[in-house]
C-alpha positions in Angstrom: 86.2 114.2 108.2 89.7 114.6 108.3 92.0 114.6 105.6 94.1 111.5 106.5 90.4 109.8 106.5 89.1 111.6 103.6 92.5 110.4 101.5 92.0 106.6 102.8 88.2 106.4 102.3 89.1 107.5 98.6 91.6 105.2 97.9 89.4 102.2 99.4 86.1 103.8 97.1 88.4 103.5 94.2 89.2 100.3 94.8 86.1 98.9 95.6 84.7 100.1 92.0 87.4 98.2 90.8 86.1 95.1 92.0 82.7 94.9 91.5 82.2 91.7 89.4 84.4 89.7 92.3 82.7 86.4 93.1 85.3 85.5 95.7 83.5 86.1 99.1 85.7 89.2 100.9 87.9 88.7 104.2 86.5 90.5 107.1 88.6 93.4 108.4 89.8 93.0 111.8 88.0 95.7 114.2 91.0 97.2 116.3 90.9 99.5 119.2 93.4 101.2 120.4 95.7 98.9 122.6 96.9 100.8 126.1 100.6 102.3 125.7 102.6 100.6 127.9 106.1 99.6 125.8 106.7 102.2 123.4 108.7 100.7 120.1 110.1 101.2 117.3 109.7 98.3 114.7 112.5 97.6 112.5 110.8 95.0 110.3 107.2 95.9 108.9 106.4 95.3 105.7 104.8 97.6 102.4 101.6 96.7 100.3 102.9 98.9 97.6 99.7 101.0 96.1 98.7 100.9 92.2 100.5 104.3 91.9 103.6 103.5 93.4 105.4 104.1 89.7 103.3 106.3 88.1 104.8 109.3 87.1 108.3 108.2 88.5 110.1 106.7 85.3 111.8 108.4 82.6 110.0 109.2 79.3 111.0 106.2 77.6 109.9 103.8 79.7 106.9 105.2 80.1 104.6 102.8 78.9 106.5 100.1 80.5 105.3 101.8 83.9 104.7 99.0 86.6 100.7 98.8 87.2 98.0 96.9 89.3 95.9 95.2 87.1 92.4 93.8 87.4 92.9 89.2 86.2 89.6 87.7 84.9 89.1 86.3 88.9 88.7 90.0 90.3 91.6 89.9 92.2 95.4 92.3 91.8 98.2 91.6 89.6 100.9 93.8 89.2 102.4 94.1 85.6 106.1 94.1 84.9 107.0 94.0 80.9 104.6 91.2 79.7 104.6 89.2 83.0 102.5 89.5 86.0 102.5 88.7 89.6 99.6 88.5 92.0 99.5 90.3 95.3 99.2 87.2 97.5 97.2 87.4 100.3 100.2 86.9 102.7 101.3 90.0 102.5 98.1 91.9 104.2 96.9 89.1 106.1 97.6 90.6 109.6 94.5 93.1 108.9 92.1 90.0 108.4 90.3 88.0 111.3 92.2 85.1 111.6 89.9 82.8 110.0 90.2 84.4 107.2 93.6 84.2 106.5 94.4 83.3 102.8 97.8 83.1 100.6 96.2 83.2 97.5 96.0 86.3 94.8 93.8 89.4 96.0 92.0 92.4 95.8 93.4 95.3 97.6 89.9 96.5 98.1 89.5 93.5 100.7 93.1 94.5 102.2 93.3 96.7 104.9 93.4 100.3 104.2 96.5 100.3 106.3 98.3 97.4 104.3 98.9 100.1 101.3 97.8 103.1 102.2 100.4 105.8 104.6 98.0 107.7 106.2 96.2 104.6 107.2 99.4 103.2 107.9 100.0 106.0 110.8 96.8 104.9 112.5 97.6 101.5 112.4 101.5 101.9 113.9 99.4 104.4 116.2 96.9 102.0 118.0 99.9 99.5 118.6 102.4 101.5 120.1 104.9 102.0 117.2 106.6 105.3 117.8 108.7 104.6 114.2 108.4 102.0 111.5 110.7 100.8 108.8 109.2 99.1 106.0 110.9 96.3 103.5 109.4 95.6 100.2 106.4 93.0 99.4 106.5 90.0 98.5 105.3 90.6 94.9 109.0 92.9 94.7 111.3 90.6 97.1 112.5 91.2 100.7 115.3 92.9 98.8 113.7 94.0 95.9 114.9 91.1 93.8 112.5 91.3 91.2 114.2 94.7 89.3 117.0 92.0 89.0 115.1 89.6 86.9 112.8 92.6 84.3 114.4 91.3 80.9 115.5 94.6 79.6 118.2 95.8 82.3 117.8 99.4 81.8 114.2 99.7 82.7 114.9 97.6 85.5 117.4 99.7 87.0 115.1 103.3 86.3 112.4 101.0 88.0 114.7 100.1 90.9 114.7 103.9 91.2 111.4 105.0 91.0 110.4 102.2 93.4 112.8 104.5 95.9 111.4 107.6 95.0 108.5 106.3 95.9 109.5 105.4 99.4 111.2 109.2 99.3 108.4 110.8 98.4 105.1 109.2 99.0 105.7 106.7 101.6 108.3 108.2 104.2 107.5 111.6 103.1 104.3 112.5 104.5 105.4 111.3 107.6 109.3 111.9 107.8 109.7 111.5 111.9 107.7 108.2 111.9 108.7 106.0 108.6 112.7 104.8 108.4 112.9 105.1 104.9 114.6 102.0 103.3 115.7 101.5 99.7 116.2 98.8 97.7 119.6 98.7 95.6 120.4 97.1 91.6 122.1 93.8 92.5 123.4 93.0 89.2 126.0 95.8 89.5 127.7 96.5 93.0 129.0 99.9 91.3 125.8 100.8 90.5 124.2 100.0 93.5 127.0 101.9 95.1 125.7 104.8 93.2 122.5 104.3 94.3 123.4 104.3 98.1 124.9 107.3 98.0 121.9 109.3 96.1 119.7 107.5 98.8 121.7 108.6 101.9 121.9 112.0 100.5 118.2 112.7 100.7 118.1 110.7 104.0 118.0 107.1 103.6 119.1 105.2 106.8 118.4 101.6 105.8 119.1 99.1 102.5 117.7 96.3 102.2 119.7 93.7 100.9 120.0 90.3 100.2 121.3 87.9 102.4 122.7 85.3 100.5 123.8 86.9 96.8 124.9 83.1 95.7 121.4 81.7 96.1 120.2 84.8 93.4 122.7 84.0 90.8 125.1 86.1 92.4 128.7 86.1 93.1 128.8 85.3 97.2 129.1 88.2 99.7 133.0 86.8 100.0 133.7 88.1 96.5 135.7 91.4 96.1 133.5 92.7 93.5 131.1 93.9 96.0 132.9 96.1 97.8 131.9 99.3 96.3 128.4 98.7 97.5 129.9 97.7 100.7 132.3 100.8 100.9 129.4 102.9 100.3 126.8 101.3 102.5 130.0 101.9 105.2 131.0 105.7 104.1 127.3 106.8 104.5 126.4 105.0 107.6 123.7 103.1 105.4 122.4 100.0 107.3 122.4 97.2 105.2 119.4 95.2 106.6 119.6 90.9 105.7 115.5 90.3 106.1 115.0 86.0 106.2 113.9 85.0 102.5 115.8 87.7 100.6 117.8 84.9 99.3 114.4 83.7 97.5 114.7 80.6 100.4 113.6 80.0 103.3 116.0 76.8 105.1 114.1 74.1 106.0 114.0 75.0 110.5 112.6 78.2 109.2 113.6 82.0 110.1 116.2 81.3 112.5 118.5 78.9 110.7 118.6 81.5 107.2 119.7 84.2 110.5 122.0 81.9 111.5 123.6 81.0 108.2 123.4 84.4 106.8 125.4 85.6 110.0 128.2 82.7 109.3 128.8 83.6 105.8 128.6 87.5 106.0 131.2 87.4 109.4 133.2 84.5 108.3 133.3 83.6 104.8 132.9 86.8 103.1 134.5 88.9 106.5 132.5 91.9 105.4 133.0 93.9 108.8 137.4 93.2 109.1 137.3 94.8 105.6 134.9 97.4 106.6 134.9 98.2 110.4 132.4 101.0 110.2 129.6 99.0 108.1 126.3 98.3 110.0 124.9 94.5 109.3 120.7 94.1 110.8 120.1 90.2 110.8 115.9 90.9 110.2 113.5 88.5 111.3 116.0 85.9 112.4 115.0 86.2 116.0 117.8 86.2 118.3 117.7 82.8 119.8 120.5 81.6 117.8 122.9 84.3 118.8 124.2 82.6 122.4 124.7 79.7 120.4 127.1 81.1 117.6 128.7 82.9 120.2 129.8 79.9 122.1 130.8 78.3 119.1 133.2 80.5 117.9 134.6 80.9 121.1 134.6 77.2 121.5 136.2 76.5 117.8 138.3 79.6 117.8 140.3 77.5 121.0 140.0 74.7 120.4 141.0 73.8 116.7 144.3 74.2 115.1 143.5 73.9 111.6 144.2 77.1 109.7 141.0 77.4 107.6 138.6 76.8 110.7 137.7 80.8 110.3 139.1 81.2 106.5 142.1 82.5 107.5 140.7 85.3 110.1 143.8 87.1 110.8 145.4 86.7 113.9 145.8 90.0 114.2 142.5 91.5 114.0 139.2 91.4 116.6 138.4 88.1 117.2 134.9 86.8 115.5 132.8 87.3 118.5 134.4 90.9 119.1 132.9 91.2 115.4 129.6 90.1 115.6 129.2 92.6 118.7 130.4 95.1 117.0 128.7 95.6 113.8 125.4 92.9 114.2 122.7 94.1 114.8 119.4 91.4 115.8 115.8 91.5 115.8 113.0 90.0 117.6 109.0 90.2 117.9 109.0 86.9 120.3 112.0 85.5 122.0 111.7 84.8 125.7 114.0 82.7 126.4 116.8 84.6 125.0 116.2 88.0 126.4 117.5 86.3 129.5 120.8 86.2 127.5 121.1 89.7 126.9 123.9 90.7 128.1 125.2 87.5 126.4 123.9 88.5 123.1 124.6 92.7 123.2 122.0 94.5 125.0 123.0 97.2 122.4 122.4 95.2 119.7 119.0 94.0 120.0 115.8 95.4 118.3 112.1 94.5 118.0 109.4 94.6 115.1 106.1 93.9 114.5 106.5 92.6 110.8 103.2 94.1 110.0 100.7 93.6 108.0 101.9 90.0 107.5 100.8 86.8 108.7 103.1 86.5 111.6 103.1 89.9 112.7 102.1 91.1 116.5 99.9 93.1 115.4 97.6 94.8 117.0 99.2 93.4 120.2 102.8 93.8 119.7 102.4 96.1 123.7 101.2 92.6 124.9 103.9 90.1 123.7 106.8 92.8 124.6 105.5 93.5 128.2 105.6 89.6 128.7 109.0 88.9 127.3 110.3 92.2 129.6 108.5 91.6 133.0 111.8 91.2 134.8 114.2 93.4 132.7 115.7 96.6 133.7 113.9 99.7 132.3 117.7 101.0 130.8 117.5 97.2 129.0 113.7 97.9 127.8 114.5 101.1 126.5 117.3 100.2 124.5 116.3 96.9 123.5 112.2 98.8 122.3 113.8 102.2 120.6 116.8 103.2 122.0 118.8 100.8 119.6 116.8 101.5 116.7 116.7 105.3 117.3 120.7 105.2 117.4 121.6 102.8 114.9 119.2 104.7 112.3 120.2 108.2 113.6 116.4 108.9 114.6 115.2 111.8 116.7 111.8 110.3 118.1 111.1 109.0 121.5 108.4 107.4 123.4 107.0 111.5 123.1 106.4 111.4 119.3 104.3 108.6 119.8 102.5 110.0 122.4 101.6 113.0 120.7 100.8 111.9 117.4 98.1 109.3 119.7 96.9 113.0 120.8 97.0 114.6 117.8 94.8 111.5 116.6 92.6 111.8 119.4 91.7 115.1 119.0 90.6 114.9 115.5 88.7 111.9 116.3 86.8 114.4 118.9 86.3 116.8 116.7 84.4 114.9 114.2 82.1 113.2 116.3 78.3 113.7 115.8 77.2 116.4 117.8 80.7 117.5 118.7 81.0 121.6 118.5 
């Protein structure tokens, strides 16, 4: 057996022994083959099942026995333990690895999860069979989309050395293994923009690409993205060429419309209202899971507004000086997409340059296992030069990646040839 196999086969035993008195009958696994490589991508939006011993080992002495841990609740199922609360790992968060009809939101074991919800190795296969040449992964939703939860642990100091061990983690046993394929992403202390500045700067030292973020501070508790006092995070985020990624729901709230309208709002208030990118012109702003739908339409309405008012305020005082909004949002948005049809035809219209696509595996609305399916439909009259920017070009250049479609390619080799070499009878 091979040693990814041996490693995943462990973890899933362990598990398993876990769970024995379950009475909660267990979701079946979905049985995947390998789908046919036709539309190599990188995904900028997946998601982590973070393992039981994502802390362990990670935190300083002192906080030791406060270290974060997957618990077994009187109904069999998961619950990870922060100070004397506890929070279930929903079912949401593996569900793509389930057959559909067995798709449940409720708490879990991660013994019915699929091995590639939690586990990297596993994870690699999975990215594998759906043509994922790269993968960057934002926290569950047991930790928040931008790792919110640290925020809310009563005792502020263990939240912050937990806020760092979760990225250690992501260092060291998720992106690690497998530095070429996983974006690493971090999550940052928002209760302290200096701080977090800190913490972006240790990240992109050890090579960290991505933060994720929150996209509306105001709906944490926050000050709002317009106040001054975060610009140290900002200037960092901007000195290191950190990404700061705005995934839908890191505000804790989802707008009624869904996805598209916390894109569209998050976009208004971090071009306009707070003018992140005229303060800093080199900082890098991913809108994820918004879908790009919405784009045209902002687009023609600050071009509309921006002519046709005369009231000062109309952009809060945009200088008359500086890039126009528009010129803005080209320059330092990024978008993403797993389904948008109609809008690829706008492009060119939108920023060819500036469009990305994800699978937002392992959860419920993920394209997974047939993310090659959806993208060949949406890309059946598109320019190859437009495909390959729009599937990993962008991504590649925007996260300073080296892979191409040949990593992926490989690595399906690789894979291939191990699974050869431990077939029954094979020599």
């Amino acid at each position: 057996m091979a040693k990814t196999e041996e490693l995943t086969d462990g973890i899933a035993d362990f598990l398993t022994q876990m769970h024995e008195g379950r009475t909660r009958p267990r979701p079946r696994i979905r049985s995947v083959e390998q789908r046919e490589l036709t539309m190599p991508f990188i995904s900028v939006d997946d998601h982590l099942c973070e393992p039981p011993d994502a802390f362990v080992g990670r935190l300083p002495r002192k906080f030791e026995d406060l270290t974060p841990r997957v618990v077994v609740g009187d109904d069999g199922c998961d619950y990870w333990t922060f100070e004397d609360e506890r929070v279930a790992i929903g079912g949401a968060n593996v569900a793509a690895g389930w057959e559909v009809e067995d798709w449940y939101h409720g708490p879990i074991s991660l013994a019915d999860a699929r091995p590639g919800t939690f586990d990297i190795h596993a994870r690699i296969q999975d990215m594998n069979l759906n043509g994922a040449i790269a993968s960057m992964g934002f926290p569950s939703m047991v930790f928040g989309f931008a790792g919110q939860l640290f925020m809310k642990l009563k005792d502020h100091d263990f939240g912050v050395a937990a806020m760092r061990a979760y990225n250690d983690w992501i260092a060291e046993g998720w992106a690690g293994p497998y530095p070429e394929r996983i974006i690493p992403c971090q999550v940052t202390w928002l209760l302290d923009a200096c701080v977090a500045a800190q913490e972006v700067r240790r990240n992109a030292a050890r090579g960290f690409k991505a933060v994720a973020f929150t996209e509306n501070p105001a709906k944490l508790g926050l000050a709002s993205i317009a106040d001054r006092s975060w610009d140290p995070f900002l200037a960092a985020c901007a000195e290191t060429g950190t990404a700061i990624n705005l995934h839908t729901g890191s505000s804790s709230e989802i707008l009624p419309g869904g996805l598209a309208i916390n894109g569209f709002v998050a976009a208004m208030d971090w071009l306009l209202a707070g003018q992140v990118a005229l303060r800093f012109p080199d900082i890098k702003i991913v809108m994820a899971e918004g879908g790009i739908g919405w784009v045209p339409m902002l687009l023609d309405r600050l071009f509309y507004k921006r002519r046709h008012d005369k009231v000062p305020d109309t952009f809060h005082n945009w200088p008359g000086t500086a890039p126009t909004p528009e010129e803005v949002l080209h320059r330092n948005f990024w978008f993403t997409s797993f389904f948008d049809p109609s809008a690829i035809v706008l492009r060119t219209h939108i920023g060819v340059d500036k469009i990305m696509f994800e699978s937002d595996y392992p959860h419920q609305d993920s394209s997974w296992p047939d993310t090659q399916a959806f993208l060949s439909s949406q890309v059946q009259s598109v320019p190859q030069e437009d495909v390959d920017l729009m599937t990993w070009k962008n991504a590649a250049n925007l996260y300073r990646l080296s892979v191409t479609p040949a990593t992926l390619v490989a690595a399906r080799a690789q894979a291939d040839a191990v699974t050869e070499s431990v077939r029954p009878g094979a020599e």
